[in-house]
Structures are given as C-alpha cells and as structure tokens.
C-alpha positions in Angstrom: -4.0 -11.1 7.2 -1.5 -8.7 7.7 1.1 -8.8 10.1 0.9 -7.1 13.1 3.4 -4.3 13.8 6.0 -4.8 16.7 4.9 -1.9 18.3 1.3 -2.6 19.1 -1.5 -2.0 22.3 -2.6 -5.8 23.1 -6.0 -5.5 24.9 -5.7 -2.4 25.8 -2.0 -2.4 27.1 1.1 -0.9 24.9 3.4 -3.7 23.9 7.0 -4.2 22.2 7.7 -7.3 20.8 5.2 -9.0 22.9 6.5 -7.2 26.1 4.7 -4.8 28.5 5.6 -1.1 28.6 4.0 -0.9 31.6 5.5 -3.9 33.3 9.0 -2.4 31.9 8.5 0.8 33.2 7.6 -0.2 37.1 11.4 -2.0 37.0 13.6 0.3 35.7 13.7 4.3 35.9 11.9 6.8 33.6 12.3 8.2 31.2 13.8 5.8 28.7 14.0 4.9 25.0 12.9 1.6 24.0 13.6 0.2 20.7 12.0 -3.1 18.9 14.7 -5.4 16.8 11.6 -6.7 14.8 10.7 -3.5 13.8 13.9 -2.3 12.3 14.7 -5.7 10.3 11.5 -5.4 9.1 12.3 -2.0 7.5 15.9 -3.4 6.6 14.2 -6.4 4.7 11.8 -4.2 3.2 14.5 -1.7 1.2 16.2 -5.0 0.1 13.3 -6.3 -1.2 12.4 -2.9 -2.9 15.6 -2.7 -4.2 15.5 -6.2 -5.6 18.4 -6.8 -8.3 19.0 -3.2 -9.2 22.5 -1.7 -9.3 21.9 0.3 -5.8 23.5 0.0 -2.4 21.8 1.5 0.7 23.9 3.9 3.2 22.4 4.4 6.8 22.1 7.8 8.3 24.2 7.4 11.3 22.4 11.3 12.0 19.2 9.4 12.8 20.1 7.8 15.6 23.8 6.8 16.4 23.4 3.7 19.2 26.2 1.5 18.3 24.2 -1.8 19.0 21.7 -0.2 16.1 24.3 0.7 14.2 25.7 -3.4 14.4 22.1 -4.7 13.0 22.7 -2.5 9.8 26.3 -3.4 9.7 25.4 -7.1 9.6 22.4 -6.4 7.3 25.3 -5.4 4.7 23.8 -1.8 5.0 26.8 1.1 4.7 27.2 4.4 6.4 26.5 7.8 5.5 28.5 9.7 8.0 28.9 13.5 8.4 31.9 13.8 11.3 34.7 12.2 12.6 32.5 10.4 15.9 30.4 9.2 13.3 32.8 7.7 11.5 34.3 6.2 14.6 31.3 4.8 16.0 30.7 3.1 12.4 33.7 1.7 12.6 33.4 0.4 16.0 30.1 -1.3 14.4 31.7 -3.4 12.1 30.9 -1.2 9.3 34.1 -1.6 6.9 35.4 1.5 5.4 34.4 1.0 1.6 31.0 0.9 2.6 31.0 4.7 4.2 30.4 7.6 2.5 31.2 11.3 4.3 29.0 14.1 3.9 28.5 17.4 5.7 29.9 21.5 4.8 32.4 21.5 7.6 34.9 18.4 7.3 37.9 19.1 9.6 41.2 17.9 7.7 41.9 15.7 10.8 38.4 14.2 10.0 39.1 14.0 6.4 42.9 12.6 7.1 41.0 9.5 9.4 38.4 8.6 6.7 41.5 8.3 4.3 43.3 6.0 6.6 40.0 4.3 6.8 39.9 3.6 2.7 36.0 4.8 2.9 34.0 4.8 -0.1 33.5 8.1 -1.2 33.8 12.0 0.0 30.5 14.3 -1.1 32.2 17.5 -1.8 30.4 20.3 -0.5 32.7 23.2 -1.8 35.4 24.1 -3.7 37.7 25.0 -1.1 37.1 21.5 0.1 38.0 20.0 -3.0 41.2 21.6 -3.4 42.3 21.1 0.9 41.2 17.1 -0.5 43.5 17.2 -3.2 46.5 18.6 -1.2 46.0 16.1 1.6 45.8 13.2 -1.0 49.2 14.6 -2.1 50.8 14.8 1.2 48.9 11.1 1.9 50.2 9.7 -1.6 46.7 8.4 -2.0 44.1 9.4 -4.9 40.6 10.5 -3.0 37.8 9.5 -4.5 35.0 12.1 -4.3 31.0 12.9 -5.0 30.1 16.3 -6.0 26.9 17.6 -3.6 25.3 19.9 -6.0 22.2 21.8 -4.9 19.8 21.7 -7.3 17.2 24.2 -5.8 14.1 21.9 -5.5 11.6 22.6 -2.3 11.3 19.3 -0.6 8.1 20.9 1.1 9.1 20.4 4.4 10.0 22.9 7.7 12.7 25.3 6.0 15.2 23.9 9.0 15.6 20.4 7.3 15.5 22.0 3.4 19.0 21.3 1.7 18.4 21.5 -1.3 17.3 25.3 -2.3 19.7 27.8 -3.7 19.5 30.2 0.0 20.4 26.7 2.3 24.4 26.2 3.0 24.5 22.7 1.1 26.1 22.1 -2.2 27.7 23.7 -5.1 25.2 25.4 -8.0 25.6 23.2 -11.0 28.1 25.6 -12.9 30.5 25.2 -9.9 30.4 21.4 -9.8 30.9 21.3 -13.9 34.2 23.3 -13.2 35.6 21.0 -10.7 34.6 18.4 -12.3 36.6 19.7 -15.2 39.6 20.0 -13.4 39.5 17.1 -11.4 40.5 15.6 -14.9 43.6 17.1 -14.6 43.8 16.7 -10.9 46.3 13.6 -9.5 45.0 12.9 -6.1 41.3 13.3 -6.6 39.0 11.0 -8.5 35.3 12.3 -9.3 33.0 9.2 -9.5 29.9 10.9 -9.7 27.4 13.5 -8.0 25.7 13.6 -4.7 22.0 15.0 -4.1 20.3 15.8 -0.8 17.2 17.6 -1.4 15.8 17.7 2.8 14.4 16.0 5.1 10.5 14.2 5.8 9.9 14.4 2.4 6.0 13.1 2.1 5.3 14.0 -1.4 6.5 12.2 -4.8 7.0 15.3 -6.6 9.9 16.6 -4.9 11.8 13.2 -6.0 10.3 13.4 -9.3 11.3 16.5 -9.8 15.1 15.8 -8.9 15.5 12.6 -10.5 14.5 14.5 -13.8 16.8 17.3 -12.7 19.9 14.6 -11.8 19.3 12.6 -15.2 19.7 16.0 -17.2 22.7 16.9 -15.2 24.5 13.7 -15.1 23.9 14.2 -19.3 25.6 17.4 -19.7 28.6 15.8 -17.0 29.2 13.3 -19.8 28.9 15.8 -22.6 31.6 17.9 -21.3 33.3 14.5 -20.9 33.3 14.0 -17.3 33.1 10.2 -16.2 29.5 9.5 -13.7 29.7 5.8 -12.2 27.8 6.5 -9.5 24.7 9.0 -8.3 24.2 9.1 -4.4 20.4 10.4 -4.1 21.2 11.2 -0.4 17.5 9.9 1.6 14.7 12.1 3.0 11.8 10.2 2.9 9.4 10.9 5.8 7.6 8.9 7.8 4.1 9.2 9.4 4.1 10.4 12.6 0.5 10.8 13.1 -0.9 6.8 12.1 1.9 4.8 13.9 -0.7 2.3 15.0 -3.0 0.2 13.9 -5.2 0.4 16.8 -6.8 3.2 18.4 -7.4 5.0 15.3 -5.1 7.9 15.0 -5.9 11.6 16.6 -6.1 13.5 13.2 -5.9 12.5 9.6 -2.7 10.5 8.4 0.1 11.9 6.4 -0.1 11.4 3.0 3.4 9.5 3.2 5.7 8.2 0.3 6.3 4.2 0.6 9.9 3.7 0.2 8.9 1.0 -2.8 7.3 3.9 -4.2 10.0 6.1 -3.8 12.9 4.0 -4.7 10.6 3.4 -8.0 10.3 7.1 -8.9 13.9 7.5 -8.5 14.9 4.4 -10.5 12.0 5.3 -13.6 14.7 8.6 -13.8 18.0 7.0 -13.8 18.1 3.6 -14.7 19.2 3.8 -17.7 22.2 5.8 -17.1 24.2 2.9 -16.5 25.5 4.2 -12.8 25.2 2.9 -9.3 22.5 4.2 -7.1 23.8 5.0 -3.6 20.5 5.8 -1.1 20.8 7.0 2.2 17.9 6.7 4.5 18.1 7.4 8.5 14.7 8.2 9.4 12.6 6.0 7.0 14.5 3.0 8.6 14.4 3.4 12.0 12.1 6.8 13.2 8.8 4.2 13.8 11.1 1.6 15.5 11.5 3.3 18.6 9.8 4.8 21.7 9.7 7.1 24.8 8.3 6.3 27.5 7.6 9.0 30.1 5.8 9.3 33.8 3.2 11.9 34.6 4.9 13.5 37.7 2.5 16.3 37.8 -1.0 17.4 36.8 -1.3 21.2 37.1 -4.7 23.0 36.3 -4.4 26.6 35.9 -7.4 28.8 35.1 -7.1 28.7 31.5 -4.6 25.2 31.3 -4.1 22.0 31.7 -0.5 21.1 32.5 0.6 17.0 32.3 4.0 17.2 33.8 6.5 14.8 32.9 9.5 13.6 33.6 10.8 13.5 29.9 11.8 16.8 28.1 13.7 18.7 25.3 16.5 18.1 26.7 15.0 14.2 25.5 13.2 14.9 22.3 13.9 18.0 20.8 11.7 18.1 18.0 8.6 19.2 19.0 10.6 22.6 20.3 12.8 23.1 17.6 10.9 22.1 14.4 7.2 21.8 15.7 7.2 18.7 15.1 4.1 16.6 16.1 4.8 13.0 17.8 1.7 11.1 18.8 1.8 9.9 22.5 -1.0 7.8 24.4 -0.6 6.2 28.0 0.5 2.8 27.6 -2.8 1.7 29.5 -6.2 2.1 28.0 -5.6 4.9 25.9 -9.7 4.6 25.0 -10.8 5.9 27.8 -14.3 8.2 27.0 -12.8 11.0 29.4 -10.9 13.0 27.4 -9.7 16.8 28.0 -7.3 19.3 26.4 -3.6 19.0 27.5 0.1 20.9 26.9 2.3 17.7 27.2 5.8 19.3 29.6 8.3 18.7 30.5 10.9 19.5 33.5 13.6 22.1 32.0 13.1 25.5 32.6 11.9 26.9 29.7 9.0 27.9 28.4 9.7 25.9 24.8 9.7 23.0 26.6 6.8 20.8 25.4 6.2 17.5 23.9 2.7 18.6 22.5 0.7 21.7 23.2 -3.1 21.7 23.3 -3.4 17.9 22.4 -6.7 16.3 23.3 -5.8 13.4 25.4 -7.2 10.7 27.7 -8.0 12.6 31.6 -4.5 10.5 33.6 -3.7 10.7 36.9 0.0 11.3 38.4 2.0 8.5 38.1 0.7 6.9 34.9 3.3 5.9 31.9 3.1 7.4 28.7 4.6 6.7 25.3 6.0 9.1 22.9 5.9 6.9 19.3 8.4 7.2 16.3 11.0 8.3 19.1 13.8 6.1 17.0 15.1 8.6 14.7 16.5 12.6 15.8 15.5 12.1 19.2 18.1 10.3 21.7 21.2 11.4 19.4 20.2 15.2 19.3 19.7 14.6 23.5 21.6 16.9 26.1 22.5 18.0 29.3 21.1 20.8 29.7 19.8 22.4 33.1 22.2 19.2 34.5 19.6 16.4 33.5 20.9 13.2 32.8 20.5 11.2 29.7 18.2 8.5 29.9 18.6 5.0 29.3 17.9 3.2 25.6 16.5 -0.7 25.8 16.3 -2.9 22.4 13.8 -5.7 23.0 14.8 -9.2 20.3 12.8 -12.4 20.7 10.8 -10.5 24.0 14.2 -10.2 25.9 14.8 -6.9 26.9 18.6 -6.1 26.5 20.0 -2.4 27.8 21.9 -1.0 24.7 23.3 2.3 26.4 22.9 2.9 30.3 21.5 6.4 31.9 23.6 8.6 32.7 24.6 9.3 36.5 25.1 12.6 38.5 29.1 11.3 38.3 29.1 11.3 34.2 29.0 14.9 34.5 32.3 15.5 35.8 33.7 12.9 33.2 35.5 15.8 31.0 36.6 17.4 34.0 39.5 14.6 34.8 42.8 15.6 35.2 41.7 19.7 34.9 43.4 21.2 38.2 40.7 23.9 39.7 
C-alpha cells in the first residue's frame, strides 16, 4: 500500500501530519503558512536515494523559500546552498550550512557580497559575465586568495515554461554565449586569483517536460568536450534545478479539478541528466528549490466576504498578493479547497480575492468551487516554495505567520508581523 501523503483530508477534514487545519485555524490568526516536516524529509530522502552512489551533491534553492528553521533541516540533511545575494548567504550561514557547501549565483553580485562569500571559503562562484569575472579576479588579488569559479553559460534551450522564469534562451539576462565562456576560460589559465572548475547551467524554472533536460545534458556533454579540447580543466558541472511540480494533483483524495500535469519525477530527471554526463568523469552539482519543498507547504485563508454581483461571484479573503504572488504575477494556478468537506454537491463559479487594492489581486479567477459561507477556512496547496519569501507589505499588511508541524506538534517557525514592525527601519531617523 502506498504511503499516505503528510498533507491529506482525513474524513472529510484537511489534515498535516495528523493535525486539523481547521482546529489550527480557530486558535491562532489567519492567514498563515503551515509547513509539514514529514513532507520535506520525505522529498530530502527521496533525492538521496535517487542519487544513490553517483558522484553528485545537491544544493538547495534558498530562492524557494528562505525560513531559517527550513533551511536547518537541509543543513542537517548534508544538503548545500545555492544562494543568489548576500541575505541569502547570511541566512545559510546562520543555518548551519558551512561555507564549502554554498555555491553563489545571480547577474548582479555586489563586491561587498562577493568580498563576504570569500571570507566565508564557499564552494564555488557561477560567473555570470565577464566583467564579473575580471572585478573576481581583482578582489582575489586585493584578498590574496585564489577564487574558485563556475562559468553560467546560456545555452538557448526553451524550458517551455512562462517566459518570466526562462533563463536559459539567448534574449533572457543569464549567462555568457558559449564563445564568451571558452575565452575566459582561456584566460583564466593565465589568471592568478581565479580558478575555473567547471560550468554552470540554469535552463528555467517548472520545467515538466524531459526534453528540455535531454536537450541540455546533450548540449553540456558537447560543450564540456570542446572545454577540454581547447585544454581547459572541467571537475565539476552544476546543472542548476528547475524541475516543476504539480500543482493541480496535490492530493490523493478528492480527485483533482482538471487533468494533472504531465510532471518529470526527480528519479527520472536526475536519470536523464546522469545518461548525458556520466561518463565525463566530473561532479554533478544539482540545485532544486521548488521540487523539494513547493508541495510541502500551505495557506490557509478565511472567507471574510461573499460578494455576488450581477455577473460575479466574489469569495473574499483575508489572504492576498501581497501573500502569494504567483497567481498575479505568473498566472500561476494553485489548487485550493476548504479544509472541511470540500465534496460538497453545491458547487458554483468563483474569483478567489483577496484584500489589497488592486484589481490583480486574485488567488484564482473563475474556479469552480464548493458554495462556502463567510467564515469558513480555506487552503491554498503547494504554498511552500515562491510564496512566503516573495511576500510584502504592501498597502501596510502585515506578514503572516509560518507554522512547521514534526511528530503532530505544531511549532511557530517565524511570527506575524505587528502594526509596530513597520516602523522597525525607521529607528534612530530624526523626522
């Protein structure tokens, strides 16, 4: 028999780890994010399994979803850090994350940023342009250190996702072209304070297709190929991460709204990488966020209003972009069922919205949906990943609690914020 998922309606009633949603929600204020432990070790034992004995390390997305007491069950899972700022790098510090396990990506490293991973010995820098290279090599001088560096090189591949989370086509701001990183690479060789182990690939993001993968581990064995021909030295080949999730089939039980996405299992896609490289003798770096920890989390919302226009029905709620983001700025679908009897035969066409005052502020627009009443809890699934960390203050709303439930105990991981938190940068300013 399979195993039940953590996140799981139990006659009828939305559980975590054995514990009530609804029960949760009548003690403590809404909205808040709520997080299962089982859920995310699961998906932490399930990479290590799939990577069995192969020469590969995994490197968390801190971008997914930044909670330090998250962060500490990948740091103690042996799990590195794929940062892409200075706060991340902190905050993965402060996790217990040692610095030769963290790797720093992102176009627009500040040389304060890039001084403090230095001090910090992390593993790796992925280069993402020339002038960064060179402002590396002059701060290794100044450091008397040699840094040791990836090359990101854009490949143009179409991950076949929304064009905001493509990286890897030849129009996106990611990368070098491939003649650009064979030059540096070239003169890192005659370079004293930079040390090129290998190249860095990042093709996007909720990648649910094989063939993108197939197409760049094909594209990164040729490449890695003519490095060696021109005598550059590969050791190592970060694949960066990208695999999506589905956010339509969370649950076993009710049966989903609309058909499934035809998803990539990471065994599947750690295979179709490997079948490309392994035989290049190098290290595989991976770097999932969203694949580990997107399906591990929830929001759960109140209906505060129930507005029936003419031509609309509005469910009001007390959760908005200024929570999850996604839905407005990518589209993005997100299933979401009360956390009671979400079978119920009454069933009528909904926009799911929220309190800020715009008009892009929706958690799902024409959804059919359960008839609720005012008052009644609601669940936004595969809230874990790019939801709290993108959150904000916008219109002066307060950012809401996050709870981790381990072995049924309910344990709050980051407080909601109070009306006084948002005079917290205002100290010591004289008006």
């Amino acid at each position: 028999m399979t195993k039940q998922f953590p996140i799981r309606y139990s006659d009828g009633e939305l559980t975590v780890d054995g514990v009530s949603v609804r029960s949760l929600a009548e003690k403590v204020d809404t909205p808040f994010f709520l997080y299962s432990q089982a859920a995310i070790l699961g998906q932490i034992r399930r990479w290590k399994m799939a990577l069995g004995g192969l020469p590969a390390r995994v490197f968390y997305a801190v971008k997914a979803n930044d909670n330090l007491h998250l962060l500490r069950l990948f740091a103690a899972s042996g799990f590195g850090a794929d940062i892409v700022s200075g706060g991340e790098l902190f905050l993965a510090r402060k996790a217990g994350i040692p610095g030769k396990d963290i790797l720093f990506a992102g176009v627009g490293k500040k040389e304060v940023e890039m001084e403090m991973a230095l001090r910090e010995q992390i593993l790796a820098f992925n280069v993402e342009s020339p002038a960064e290279f060179y402002r590396l090599n002059q701060l290794g001088k100044r450091l008397g250190v040699k840094v040791p560096v990836h090359f990101r090189v854009n490949p143009d591949i179409d991950p076949k996702s929304h064009p905001y989370i493509s990286t890897g086509l030849k129009k996106n701001k990611f990368g070098m072209d491939p003649g650009t990183v064979l030059n540096l690479y070239r003169q890192s060789r005659g370079m004293s304070f930079v040390e090129a182990h290998g190249v860095h690939v990042h093709i996007g993001s909720q990648i649910t297709s094989l063939e993108p993968f197939r197409l760049c581990g094909q594209w990164v064995r040729q490449f890695v190929q003519e490095i060696r021909r021109q005598g550059g030295i590969v050791q190592s080949v970060d694949v960066g991460g990208g695999l999506g999730v589905d956010y339509h089939g969370v649950l076993p039980w009710p049966p989903p709204e609309r058909e499934m996405e035809n998803v990539v299992t990471p065994e599947d896609y750690i295979e179709e990488i490997v079948s490309h490289l392994r035989d290049l003798n190098v290290q595989l770096f991976f770097e999932p966020g969203r694949a580990l920890i997107a399906n591990s989390g929830i929001l759960v919302t109140r209906v505060e209003y129930v507005k029936r226009t003419g031509s609309r029905t509005f469910l009001i709620v007390d959760a908005g972009m200024n929570d999850l983001i996604r839905p407005c700025l990518y589209q993005a679908y997100h299933r979401i069922l009360p956390v009671v009897d979400p079978e119920r035969s009454e069933r009528e066409i909904v926009d799911i919205v929220g309190p800020v005052c715009e008009s892009s502020d929706f958690l799902a627009l024409e959804r059919p949906f359960p008839v609720v009443q005012e008052g009644e809890i609601l669940a936004v699934f595969s809230a874990g990943a790019y939801a709290s960390v993108l959150g904000s203050n916008y219109n002066g709303r307060l950012r809401p609690a996050e709870y981790l439930i381990s072995d049924g105990q309910v344990r709050l991981i980051r407080r909601a914020e109070t009306h006084e938190d948002l005079l917290r940068r205002y100290e010591g300013i004289k008006f």
